[in-house]
C-alpha positions in Angstrom: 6.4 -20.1 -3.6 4.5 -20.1 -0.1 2.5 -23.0 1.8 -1.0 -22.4 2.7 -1.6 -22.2 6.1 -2.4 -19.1 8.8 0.0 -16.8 9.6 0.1 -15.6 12.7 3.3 -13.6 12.2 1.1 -11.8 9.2 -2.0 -11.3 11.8 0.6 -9.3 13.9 2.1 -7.6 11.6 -1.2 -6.6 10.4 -2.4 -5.8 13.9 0.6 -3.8 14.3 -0.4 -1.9 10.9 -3.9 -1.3 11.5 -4.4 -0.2 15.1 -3.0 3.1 15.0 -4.3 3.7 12.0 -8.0 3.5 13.7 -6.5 5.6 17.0 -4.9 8.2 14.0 -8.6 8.7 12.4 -9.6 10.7 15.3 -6.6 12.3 15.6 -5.9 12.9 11.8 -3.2 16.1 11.3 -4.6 19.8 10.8 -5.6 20.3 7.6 -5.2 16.8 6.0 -7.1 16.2 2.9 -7.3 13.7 0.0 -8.3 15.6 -3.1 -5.1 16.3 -4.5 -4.1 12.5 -4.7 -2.6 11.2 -7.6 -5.2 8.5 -9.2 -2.7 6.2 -10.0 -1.1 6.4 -7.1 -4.2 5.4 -5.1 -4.7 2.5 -7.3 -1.5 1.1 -6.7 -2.2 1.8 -3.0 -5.7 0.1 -2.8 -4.8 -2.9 -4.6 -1.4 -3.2 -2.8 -3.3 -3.1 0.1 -5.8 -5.9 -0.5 -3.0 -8.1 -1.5 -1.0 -7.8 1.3 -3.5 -8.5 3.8 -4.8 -11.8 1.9 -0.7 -12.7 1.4 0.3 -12.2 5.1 -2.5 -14.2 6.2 -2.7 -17.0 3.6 1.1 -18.6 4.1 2.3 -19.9 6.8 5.7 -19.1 5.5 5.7 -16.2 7.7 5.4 -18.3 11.0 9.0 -18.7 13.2 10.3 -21.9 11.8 14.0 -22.0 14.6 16.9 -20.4 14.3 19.0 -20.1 11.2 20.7 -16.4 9.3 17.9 -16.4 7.4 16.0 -15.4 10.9 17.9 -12.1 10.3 15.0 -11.3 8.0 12.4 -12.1 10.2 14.4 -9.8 13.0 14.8 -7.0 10.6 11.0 -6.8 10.0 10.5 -7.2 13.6 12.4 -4.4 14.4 11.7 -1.8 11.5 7.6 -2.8 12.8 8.6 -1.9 16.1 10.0 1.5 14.7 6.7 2.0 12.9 5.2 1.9 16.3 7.8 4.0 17.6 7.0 6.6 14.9 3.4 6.4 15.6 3.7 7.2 19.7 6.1 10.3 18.6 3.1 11.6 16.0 0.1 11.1 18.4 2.4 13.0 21.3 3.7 15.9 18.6 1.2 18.8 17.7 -0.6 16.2 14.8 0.6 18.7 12.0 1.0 17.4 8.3 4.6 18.0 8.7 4.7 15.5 11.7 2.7 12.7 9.8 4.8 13.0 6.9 8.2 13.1 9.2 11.3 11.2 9.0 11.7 8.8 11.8 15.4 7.5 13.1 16.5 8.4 8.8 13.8 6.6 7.4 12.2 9.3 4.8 7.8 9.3 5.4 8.5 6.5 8.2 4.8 6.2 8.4 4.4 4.7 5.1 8.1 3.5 4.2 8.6 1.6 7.8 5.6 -0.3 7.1 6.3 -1.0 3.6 9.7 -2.4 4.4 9.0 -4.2 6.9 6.6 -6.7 5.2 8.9 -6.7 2.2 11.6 -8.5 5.1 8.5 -10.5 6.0 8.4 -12.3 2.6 11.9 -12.5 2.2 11.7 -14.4 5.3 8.9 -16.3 4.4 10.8 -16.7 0.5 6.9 -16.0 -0.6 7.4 -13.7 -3.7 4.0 -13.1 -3.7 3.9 -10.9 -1.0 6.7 -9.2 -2.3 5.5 -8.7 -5.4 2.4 -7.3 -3.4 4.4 -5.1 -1.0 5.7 -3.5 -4.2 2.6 -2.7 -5.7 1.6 -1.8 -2.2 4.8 0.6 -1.5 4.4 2.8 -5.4 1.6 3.7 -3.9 1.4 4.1 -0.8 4.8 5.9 -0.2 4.5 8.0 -3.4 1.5 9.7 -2.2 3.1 10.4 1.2 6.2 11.6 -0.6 3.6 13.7 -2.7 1.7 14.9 0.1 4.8 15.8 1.9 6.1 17.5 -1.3 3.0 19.9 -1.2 4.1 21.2 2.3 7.1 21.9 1.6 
């Protein structure tokens, strides 16, 4: 169920999560809006949000404990972060058009939202804290079905 304690593998994470999202707000793509966002959606989104940064932080679950196969997890989330960042260093080099923030990255449909997403799934399964995957799904209806809307409106 989780042990309290920091996280710093969930501060990282989170790092990795929210820094180019500050660079991307001055380099958001042309003609990005909100408006047309389904309510629901961005309810789902917010509140996934919120719990995933308290979760991440909160148990120390997430924290390298040695070597064992259930490191694999741990790994996995490493690397599908480190493809989130990837994905973010193609975008702020492409032109910035909706159809590059809403791009496929190395297969991964709307990479910008589903890498993420995934990623801190792994993290719990790592961590065996349900509650941040219980969070990361709340988190992921959201947040991916609004990209997968937005990108369906450019199509």
């Amino acid at each position: 169920m989780g042990h309290f304690g920091f996280s710093y593998m969930g501060l990282i994470f989170l790092l990795m999560l929210t820094i180019p999202n500050l660079i991307w707000t001055k380099n958001q793509p042309q003609g990005y809006h909100l408006e047309n966002e389904n309510r629901v959606l961005r309810l789902f989104e917010r509140v996934g949000q919120a719990l995933v940064t308290c979760t991440a932080l909160i148990f120390s679950d997430f924290n390298p404990r040695g070597w064992s196969l259930w490191t694999i997890w741990l790994i996995a989330a490493v690397v599908l972060m480190l493809m989130y960042e990837g994905w973010w260093i193609r975008y702020f080099r492409s032109k910035k058009t909706l159809a590059d923030f809403y791009s496929s990255f190395c297969g991964v449909p709307v990479a910008g939202a589903t890498l993420p997403v995934v990623a801190f799934f792994l993290l719990g399964m790592y961590g065996r804290v349900p509650w941040l995957m219980l969070s990361v799904v709340i988190l992921g209806i959201g947040h991916i079905g609004i990209h997968l809307q937005h990108r369906g409106e450019i199509q």
